[in-house]
VODRENNU-473641 format. One line per 3 residues: number of its first residue (from 1); their letters; for each residue x, y, z of N, C-alpha, C. Coordinates in steps of 0.05 Angstrom, whole numbers. Layout:
<recs>
NUM = A = X,Y,Z,X,Y,Z,X,Y,Z ~ ...
</recs>
This chain:
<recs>
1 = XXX = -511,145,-2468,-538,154,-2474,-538,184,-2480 ~ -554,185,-2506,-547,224,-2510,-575,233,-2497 ~ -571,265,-2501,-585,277,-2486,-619,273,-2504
4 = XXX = -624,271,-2519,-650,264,-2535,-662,235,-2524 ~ -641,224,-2520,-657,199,-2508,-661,197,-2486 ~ -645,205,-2455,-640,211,-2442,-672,228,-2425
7 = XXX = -671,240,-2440,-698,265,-2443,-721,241,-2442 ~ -725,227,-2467,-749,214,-2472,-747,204,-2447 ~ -729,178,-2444,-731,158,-2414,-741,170,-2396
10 = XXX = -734,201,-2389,-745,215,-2370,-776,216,-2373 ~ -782,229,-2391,-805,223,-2398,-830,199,-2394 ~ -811,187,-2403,-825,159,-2403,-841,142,-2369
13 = XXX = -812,156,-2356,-811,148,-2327,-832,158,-2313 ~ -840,190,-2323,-855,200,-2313,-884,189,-2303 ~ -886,187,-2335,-914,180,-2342,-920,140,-2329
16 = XXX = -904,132,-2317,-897,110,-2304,-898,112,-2278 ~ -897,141,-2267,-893,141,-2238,-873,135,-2229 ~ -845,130,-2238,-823,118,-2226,-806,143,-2216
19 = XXX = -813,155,-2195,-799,177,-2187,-768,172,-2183 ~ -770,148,-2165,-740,144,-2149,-727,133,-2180 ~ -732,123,-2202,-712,115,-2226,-705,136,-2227
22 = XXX = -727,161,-2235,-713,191,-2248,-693,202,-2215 ~ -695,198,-2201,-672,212,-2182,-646,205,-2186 ~ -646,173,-2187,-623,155,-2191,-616,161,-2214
25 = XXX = -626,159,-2232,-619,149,-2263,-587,169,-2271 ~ -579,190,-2267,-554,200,-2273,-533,188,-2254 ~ -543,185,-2235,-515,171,-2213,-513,140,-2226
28 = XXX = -537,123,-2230,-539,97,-2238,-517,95,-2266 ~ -527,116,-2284,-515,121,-2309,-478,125,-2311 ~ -473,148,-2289,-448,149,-2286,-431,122,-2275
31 = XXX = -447,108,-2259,-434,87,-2241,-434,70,-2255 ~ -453,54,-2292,-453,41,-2306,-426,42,-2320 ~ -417,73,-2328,-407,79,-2350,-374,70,-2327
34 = XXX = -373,74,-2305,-349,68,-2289,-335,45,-2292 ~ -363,30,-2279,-350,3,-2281,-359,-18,-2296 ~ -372,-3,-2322,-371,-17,-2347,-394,-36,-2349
37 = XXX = -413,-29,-2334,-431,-48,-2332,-450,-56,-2349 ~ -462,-83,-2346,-481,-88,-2372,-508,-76,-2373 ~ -519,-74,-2407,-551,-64,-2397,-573,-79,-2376
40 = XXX = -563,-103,-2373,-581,-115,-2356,-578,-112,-2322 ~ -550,-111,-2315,-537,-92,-2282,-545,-73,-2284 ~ -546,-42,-2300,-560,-29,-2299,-589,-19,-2293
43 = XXX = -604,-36,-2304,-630,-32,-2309,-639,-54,-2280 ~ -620,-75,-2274,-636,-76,-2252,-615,-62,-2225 ~ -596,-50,-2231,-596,-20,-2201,-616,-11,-2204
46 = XXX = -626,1,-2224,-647,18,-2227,-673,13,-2224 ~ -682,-13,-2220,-706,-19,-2212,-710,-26,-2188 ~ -687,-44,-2174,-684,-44,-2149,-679,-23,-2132
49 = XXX = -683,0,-2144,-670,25,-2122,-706,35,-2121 ~ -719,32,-2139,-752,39,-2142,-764,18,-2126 ~ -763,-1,-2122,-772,-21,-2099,-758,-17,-2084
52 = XXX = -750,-5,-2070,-732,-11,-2035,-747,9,-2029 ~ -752,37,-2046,-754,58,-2039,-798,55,-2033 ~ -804,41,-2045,-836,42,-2046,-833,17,-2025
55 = XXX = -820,-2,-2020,-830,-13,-2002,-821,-1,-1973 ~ -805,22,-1973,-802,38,-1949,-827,57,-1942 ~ -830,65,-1961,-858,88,-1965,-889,70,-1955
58 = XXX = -884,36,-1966,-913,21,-1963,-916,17,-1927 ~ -879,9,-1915,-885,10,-1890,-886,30,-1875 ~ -886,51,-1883,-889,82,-1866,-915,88,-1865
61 = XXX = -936,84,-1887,-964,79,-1899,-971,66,-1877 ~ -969,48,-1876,-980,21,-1853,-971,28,-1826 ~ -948,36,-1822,-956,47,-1794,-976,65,-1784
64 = XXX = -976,80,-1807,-985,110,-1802,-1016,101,-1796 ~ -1027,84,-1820,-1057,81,-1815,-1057,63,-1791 ~ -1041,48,-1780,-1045,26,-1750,-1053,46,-1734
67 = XXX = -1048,66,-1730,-1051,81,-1702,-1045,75,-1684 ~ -1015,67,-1685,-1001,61,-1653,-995,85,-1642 ~ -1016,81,-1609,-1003,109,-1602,-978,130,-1593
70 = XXX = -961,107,-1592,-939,103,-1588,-913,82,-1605 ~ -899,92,-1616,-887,67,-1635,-858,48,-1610 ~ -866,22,-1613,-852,13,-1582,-834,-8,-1602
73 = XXX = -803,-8,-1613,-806,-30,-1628,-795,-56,-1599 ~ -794,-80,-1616,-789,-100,-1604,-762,-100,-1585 ~ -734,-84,-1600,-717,-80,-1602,-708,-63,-1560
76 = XXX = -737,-40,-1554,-728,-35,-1533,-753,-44,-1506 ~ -758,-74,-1519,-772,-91,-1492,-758,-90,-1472 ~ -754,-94,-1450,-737,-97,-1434,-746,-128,-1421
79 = XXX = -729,-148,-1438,-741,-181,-1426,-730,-190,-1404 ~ -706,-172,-1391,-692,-177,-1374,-716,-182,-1342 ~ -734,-156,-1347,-755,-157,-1331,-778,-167,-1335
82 = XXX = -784,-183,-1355,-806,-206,-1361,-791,-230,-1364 ~ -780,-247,-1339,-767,-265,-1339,-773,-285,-1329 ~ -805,-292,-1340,-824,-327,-1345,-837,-313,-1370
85 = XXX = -824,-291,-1391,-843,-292,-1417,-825,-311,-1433 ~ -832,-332,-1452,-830,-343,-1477,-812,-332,-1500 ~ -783,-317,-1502,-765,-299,-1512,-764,-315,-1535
88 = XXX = -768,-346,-1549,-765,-362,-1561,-791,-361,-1579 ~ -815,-357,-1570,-848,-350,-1578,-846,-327,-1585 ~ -838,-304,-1581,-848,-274,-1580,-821,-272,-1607
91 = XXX = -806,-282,-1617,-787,-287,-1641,-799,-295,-1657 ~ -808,-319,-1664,-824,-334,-1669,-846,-319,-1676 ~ -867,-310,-1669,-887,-297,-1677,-870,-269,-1690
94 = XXX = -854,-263,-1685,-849,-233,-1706,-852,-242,-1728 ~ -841,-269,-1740,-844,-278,-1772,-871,-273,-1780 ~ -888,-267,-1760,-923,-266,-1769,-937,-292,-1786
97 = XXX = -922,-311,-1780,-937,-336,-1793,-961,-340,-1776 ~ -970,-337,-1760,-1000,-345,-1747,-1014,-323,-1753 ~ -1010,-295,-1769,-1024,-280,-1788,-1032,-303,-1813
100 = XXX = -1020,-318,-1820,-1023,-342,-1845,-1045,-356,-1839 ~ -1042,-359,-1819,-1058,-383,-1799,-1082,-376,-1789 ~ -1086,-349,-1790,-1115,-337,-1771,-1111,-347,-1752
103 = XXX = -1089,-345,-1736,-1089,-350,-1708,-1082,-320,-1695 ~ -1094,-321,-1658,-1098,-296,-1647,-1072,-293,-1632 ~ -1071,-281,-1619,-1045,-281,-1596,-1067,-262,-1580
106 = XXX = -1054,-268,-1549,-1085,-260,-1525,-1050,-250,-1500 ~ -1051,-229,-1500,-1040,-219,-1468,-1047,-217,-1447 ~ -1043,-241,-1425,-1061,-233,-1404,-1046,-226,-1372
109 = XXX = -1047,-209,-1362,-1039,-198,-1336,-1035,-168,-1326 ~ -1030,-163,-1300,-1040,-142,-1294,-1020,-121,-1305 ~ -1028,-88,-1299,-1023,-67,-1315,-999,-65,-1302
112 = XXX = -983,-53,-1328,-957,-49,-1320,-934,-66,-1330 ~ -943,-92,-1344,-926,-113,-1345,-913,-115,-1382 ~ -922,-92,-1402,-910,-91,-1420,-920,-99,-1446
115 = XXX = -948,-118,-1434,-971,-126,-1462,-973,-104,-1486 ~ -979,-73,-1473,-981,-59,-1500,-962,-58,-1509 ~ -929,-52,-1500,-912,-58,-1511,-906,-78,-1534
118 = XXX = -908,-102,-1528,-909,-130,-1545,-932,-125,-1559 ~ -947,-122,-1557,-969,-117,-1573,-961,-96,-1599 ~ -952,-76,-1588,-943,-58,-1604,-919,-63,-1619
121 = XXX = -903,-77,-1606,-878,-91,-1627,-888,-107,-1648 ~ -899,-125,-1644,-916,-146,-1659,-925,-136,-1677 ~ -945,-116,-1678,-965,-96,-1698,-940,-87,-1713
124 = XXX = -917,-66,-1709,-906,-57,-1723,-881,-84,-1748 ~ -892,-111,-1735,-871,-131,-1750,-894,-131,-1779 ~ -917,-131,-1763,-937,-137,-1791,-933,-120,-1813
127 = XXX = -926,-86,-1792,-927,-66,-1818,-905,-74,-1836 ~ -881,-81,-1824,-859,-83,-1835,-864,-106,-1861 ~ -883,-131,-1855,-879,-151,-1880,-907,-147,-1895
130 = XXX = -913,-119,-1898,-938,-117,-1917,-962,-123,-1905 ~ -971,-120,-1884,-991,-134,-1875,-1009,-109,-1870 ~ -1032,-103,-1867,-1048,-82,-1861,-1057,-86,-1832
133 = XXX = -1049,-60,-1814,-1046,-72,-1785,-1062,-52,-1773 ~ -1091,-55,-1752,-1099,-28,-1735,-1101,-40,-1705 ~ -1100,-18,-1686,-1093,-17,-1663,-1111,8,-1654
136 = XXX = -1126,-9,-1633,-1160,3,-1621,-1150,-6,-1587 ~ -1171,11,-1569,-1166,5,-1544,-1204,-9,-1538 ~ -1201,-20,-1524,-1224,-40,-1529,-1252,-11,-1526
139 = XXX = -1240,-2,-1497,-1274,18,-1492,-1265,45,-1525 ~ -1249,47,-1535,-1249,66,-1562,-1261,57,-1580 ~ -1256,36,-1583,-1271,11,-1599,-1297,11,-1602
142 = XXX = -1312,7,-1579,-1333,6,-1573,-1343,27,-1577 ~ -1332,47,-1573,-1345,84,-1575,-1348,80,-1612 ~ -1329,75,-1625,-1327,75,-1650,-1357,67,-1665
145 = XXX = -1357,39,-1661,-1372,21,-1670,-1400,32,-1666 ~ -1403,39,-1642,-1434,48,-1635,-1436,75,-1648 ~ -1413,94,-1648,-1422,118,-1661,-1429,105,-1695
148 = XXX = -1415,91,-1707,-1420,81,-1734,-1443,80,-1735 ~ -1462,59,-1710,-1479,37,-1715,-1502,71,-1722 ~ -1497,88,-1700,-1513,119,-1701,-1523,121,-1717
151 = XXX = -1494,125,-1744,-1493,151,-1760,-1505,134,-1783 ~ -1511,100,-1786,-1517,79,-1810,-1499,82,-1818 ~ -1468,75,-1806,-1448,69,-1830,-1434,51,-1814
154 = XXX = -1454,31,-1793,-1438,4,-1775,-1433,-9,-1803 ~ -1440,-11,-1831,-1433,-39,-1839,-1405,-37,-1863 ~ -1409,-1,-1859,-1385,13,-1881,-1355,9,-1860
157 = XXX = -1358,12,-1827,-1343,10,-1812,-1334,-28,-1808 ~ -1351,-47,-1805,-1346,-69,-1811,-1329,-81,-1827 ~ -1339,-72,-1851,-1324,-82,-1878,-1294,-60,-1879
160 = XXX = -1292,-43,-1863,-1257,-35,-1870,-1246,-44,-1852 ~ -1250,-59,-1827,-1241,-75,-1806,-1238,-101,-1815 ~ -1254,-103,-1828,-1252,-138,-1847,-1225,-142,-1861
163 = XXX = -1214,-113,-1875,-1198,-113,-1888,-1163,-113,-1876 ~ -1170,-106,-1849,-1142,-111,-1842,-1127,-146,-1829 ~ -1103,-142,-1838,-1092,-169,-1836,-1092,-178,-1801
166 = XXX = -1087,-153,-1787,-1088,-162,-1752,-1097,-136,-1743 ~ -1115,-141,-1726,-1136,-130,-1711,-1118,-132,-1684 ~ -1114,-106,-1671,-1101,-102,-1638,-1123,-94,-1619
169 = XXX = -1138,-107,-1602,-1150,-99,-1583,-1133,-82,-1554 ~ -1125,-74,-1551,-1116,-68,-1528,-1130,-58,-1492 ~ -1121,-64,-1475,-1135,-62,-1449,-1162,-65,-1456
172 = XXX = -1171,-95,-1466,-1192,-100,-1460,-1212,-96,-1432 ~ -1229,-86,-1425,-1238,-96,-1398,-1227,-78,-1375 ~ -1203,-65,-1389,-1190,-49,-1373,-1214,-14,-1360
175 = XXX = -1233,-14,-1382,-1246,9,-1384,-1275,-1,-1383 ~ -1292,-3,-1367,-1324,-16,-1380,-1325,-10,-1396 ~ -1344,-20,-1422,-1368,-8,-1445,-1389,-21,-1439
178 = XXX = -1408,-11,-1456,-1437,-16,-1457,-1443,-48,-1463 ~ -1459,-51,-1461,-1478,-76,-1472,-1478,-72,-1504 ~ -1485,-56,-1509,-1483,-50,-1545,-1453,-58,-1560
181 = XXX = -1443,-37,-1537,-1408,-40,-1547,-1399,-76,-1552 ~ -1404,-80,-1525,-1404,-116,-1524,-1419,-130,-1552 ~ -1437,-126,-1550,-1443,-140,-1576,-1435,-132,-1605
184 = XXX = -1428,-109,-1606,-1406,-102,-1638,-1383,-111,-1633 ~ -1376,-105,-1614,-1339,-112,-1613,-1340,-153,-1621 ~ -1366,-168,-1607,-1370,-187,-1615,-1379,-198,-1644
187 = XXX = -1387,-178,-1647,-1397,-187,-1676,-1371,-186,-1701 ~ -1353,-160,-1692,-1332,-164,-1704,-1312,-184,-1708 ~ -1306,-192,-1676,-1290,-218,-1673,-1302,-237,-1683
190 = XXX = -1331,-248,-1688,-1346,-275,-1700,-1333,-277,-1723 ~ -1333,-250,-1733,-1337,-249,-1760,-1306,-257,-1774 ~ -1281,-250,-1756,-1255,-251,-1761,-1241,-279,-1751
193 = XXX = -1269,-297,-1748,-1253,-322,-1730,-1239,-347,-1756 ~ -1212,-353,-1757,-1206,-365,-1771,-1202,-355,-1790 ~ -1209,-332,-1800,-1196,-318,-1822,-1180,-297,-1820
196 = XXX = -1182,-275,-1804,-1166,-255,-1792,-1164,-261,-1767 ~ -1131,-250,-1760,-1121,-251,-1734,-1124,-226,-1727 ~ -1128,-246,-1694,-1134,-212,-1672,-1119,-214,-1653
199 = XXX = -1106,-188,-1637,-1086,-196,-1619,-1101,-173,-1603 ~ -1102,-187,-1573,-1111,-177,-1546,-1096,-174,-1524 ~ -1094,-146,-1511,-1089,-152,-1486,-1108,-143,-1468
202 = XXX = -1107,-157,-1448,-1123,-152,-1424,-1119,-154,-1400 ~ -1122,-143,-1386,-1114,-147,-1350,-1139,-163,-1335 ~ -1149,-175,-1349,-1177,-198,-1337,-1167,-232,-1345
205 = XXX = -1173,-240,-1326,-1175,-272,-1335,-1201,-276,-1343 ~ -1198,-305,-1368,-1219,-308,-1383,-1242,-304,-1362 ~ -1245,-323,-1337,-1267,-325,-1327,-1281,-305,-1314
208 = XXX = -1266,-285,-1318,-1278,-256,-1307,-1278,-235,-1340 ~ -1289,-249,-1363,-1291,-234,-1396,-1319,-230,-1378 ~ -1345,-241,-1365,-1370,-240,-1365,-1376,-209,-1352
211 = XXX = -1346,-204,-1337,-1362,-169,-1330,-1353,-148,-1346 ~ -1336,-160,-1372,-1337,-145,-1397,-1356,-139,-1420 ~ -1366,-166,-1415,-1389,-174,-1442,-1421,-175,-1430
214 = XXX = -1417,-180,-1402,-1447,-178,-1391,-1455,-209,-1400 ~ -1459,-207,-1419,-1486,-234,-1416,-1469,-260,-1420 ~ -1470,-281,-1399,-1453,-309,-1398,-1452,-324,-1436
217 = XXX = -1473,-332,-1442,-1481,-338,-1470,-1458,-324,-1486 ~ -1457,-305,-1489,-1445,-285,-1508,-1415,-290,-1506 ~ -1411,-288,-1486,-1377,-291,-1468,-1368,-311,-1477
220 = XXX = -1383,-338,-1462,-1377,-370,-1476,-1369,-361,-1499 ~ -1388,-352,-1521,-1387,-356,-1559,-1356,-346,-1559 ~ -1359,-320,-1553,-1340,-308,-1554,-1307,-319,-1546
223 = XXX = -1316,-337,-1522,-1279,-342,-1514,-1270,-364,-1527 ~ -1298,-376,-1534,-1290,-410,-1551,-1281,-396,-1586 ~ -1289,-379,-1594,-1275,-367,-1621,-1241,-349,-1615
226 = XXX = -1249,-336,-1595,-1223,-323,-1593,-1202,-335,-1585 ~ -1195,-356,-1563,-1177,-373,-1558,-1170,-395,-1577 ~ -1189,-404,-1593,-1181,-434,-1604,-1160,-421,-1624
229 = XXX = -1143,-447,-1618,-1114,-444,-1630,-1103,-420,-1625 ~ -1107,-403,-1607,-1089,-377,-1598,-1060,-384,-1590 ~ -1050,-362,-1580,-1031,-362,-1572,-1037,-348,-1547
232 = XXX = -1043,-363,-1525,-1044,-345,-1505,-1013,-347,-1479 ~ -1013,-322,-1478,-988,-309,-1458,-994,-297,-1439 ~ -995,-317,-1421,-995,-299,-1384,-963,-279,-1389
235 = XXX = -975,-254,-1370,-959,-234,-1363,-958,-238,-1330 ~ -940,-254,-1315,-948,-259,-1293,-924,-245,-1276 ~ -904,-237,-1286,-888,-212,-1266,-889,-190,-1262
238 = XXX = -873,-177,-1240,-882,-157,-1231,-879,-130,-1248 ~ -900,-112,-1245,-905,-84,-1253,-872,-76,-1263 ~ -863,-76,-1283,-833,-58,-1284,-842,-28,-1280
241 = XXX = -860,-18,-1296,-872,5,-1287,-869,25,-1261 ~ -884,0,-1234,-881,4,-1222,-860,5,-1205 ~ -838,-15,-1212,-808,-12,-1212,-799,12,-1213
244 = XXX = -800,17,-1237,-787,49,-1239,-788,71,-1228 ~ -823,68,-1220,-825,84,-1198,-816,83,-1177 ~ -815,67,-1165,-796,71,-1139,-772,69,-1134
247 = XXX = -759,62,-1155,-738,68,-1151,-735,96,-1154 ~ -751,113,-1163,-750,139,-1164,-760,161,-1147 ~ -770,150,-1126,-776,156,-1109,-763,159,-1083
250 = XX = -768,189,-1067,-742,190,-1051,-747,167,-1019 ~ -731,162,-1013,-731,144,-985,-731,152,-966
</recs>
């Protein structure tokens, strides 16, 4: 390739947005001319090196807007100490097929046991296969929503929550909210039932959601949309958390 043409392609690339071709394109070129390769091996090194590179950039994007406050991957769970969790299910769901499904996944047991963790593994599998993923703590949530509902922009706040593929509630119930809060955070979930997945954890059993949500009516609606067809996961061992602590603790 001479330098006049060479030039244009550059050009050309530009005006294409293909940054990562123009970085590659002299190494791609020399490594053609090496091992003699065809125009068609070439051109697709060179397009494949522009997709690996944007779909690295799309999942860095997607974490970034999840707002995990912490990035936990799956990789440093420690399952040794959740040893009645489902290691076979929590695989299984990384493929994110019950994102396909509008199905929820629900964490339930007391603090300490690793739900945000999993929770947070899970969220970051979504970012990983393209999925648009956010992660709220239930009483933040609720602060959110109501400040929206304030300012008249509850339905501008609605509709960009609509748009993500999985919705993370975290420590539901763990924090009171309002009566108000309860009914947006509800209105959200109505609205995402069977079409968007939501994944919850909470340190409440269902039959104690009513001193979350306040009013019995509401709760019912609410648990009969959020559970059907879930995936729900007792967290029923002990605190590792609290583990650690004492073992760290002098005797």
């Amino acid at each position: 390739m001479n330098a006049g043409m060479k030039a244009l392609l550059i050009e050309n690339l530009k005006k294409l947005k293909l940054s990562t071709m123009i970085r590659n394109l002299e190494g791609l070129i020399r490594q053609a001319k090496q091992e003699k390769l065809s125009y068609e091996e070439f051109l697709l090194n060179l397009s494949e090196a522009e997709i690996q590179t944007r779909q690295e950039n799309g999942r860095k994007r997607r974490l970034q807007e999840a707002k995990f406050p912490i990035l936990k991957p799956m990789e440093s769970f420690n399952f040794e100490a959740a040893p009645e969790l489902d290691v076979r299910l929590i695989k299984e769901l990384s493929n994110c097929d019950y994102i396909k499904k509008g199905r929820n996944i629900i964490f339930v047991g007391k603090s300490g046991t690793g739900k945000t963790h999993l929770a947070t593994a899970l969220g970051m599998e979504t970012c990983k296969q393209g999925i648009r993923t956010r992660f709220v703590t239930g009483c933040g949530f609720a602060n959110e929503l109501i400040e929206a509902r304030d300012e008249k922009l509850l339905g501008r706040t609605v509709k960009r929550y609509a748009g993500y593929g999985l919705l993370i509630i975290d420590e539901l119930g763990y924090v009171p909210f309002s009566k108000e809060g309860a009914q947006l955070i509800f209105q959200i979930l109505a609205e995402r039932h069977e079409k968007k997945s939501v994944m919850i954890t909470t340190n409440m059993g269902f039959g104690d959601w009513t001193q979350i949500f306040g009013d019995p009516g509401m709760t019912a609606a609410l648990l009969d949309r959020v559970t059907h067809k879930a995936h729900v996961i007792n967290c029923n061992w002990d605190s590792y958390r609290l583990k650690e602590t004492l073992k760290r603790s002098p005797k």
